[in-house]
One Martini backbone bead per residue (centre of mass of N, CA, C, O) as a GRO file, in nm:
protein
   72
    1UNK     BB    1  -0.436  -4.170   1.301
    2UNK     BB    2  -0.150  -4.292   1.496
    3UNK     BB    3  -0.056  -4.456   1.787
    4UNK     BB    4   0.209  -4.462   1.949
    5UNK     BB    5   0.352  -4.637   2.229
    6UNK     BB    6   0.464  -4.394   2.385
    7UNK     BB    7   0.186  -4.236   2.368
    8UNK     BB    8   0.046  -4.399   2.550
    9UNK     BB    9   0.213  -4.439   2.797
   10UNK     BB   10   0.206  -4.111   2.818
   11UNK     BB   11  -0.114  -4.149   2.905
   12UNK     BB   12  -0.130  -4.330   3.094
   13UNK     BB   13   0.052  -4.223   3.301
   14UNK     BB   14  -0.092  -3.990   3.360
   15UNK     BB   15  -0.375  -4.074   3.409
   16UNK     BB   16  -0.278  -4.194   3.655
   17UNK     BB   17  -0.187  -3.972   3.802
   18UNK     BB   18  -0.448  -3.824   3.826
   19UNK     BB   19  -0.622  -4.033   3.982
   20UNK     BB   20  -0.448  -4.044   4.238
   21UNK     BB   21  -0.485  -3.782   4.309
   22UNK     BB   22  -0.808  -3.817   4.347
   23UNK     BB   23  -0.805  -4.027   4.549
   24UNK     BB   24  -0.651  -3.823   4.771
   25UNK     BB   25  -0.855  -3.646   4.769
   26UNK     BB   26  -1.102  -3.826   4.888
   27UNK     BB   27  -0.957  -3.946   5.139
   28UNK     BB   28  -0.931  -3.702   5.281
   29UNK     BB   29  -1.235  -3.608   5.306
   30UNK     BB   30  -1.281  -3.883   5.452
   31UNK     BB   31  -1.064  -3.843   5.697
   32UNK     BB   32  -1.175  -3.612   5.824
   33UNK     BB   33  -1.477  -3.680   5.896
   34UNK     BB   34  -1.385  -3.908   6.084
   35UNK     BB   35  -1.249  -3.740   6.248
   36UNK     BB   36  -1.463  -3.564   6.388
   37UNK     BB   37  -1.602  -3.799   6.490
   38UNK     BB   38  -1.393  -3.837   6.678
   39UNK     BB   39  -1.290  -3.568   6.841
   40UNK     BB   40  -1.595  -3.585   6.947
   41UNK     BB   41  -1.779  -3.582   7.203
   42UNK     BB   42  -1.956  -3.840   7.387
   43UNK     BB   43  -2.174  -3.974   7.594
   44UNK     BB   44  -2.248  -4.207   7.416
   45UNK     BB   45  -2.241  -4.463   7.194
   46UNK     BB   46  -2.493  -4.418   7.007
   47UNK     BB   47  -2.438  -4.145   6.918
   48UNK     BB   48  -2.189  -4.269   6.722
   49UNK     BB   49  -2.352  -4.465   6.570
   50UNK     BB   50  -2.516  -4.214   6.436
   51UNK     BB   51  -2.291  -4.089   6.303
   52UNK     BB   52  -2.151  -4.362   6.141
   53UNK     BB   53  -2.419  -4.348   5.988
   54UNK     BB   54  -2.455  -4.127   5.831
   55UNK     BB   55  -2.151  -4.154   5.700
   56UNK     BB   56  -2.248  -4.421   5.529
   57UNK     BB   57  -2.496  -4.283   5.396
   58UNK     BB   58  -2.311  -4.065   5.233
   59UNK     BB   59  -2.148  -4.235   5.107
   60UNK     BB   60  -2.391  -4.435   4.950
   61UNK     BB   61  -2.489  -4.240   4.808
   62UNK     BB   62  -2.229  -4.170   4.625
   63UNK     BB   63  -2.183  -4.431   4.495
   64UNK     BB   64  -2.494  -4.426   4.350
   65UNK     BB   65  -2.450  -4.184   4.185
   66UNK     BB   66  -2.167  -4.290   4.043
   67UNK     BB   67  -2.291  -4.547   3.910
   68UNK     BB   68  -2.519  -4.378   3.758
   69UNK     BB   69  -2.295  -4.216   3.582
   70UNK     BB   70  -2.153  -4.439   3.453
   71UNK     BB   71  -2.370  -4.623   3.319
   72UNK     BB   72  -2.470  -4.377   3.097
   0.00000   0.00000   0.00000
């Protein structure tokens, strides 16, 4: 079986869009967490850095599982 032209486009188009959509659940996730830390009212800068290191942390693990997933 042979795909034709239009539906090869057809298919791309999908994919990004599915993709699109996928990304913008994720930014809207990661800028909630953001809105959060940012928020909180913070004693001290020491404290808004230690949320926003374990932020970076957690971001970091996410890719690294990510990484690991699509490796396979």
């Amino acid at each position: 079986m042979q795909i034709d032209e239009k539906m090869v486009r057809e298919l791309r188009k999908k994919f990004e869009l599915e993709l699109n959509k996928k990304e913008i659940e994720i930014l809207k996730y990661w800028r909630q967490e953001i809105e959060n830390i940012y928020k909180k009212k913070y004693e001290n800068i020491g404290a808004l850095q230690i949320h926003l290191k374990e932020l970076m942390e957690r971001m970091t693990n996410r890719i690294n599982l990510l990484d690991k997933m699509t490796k396979q």
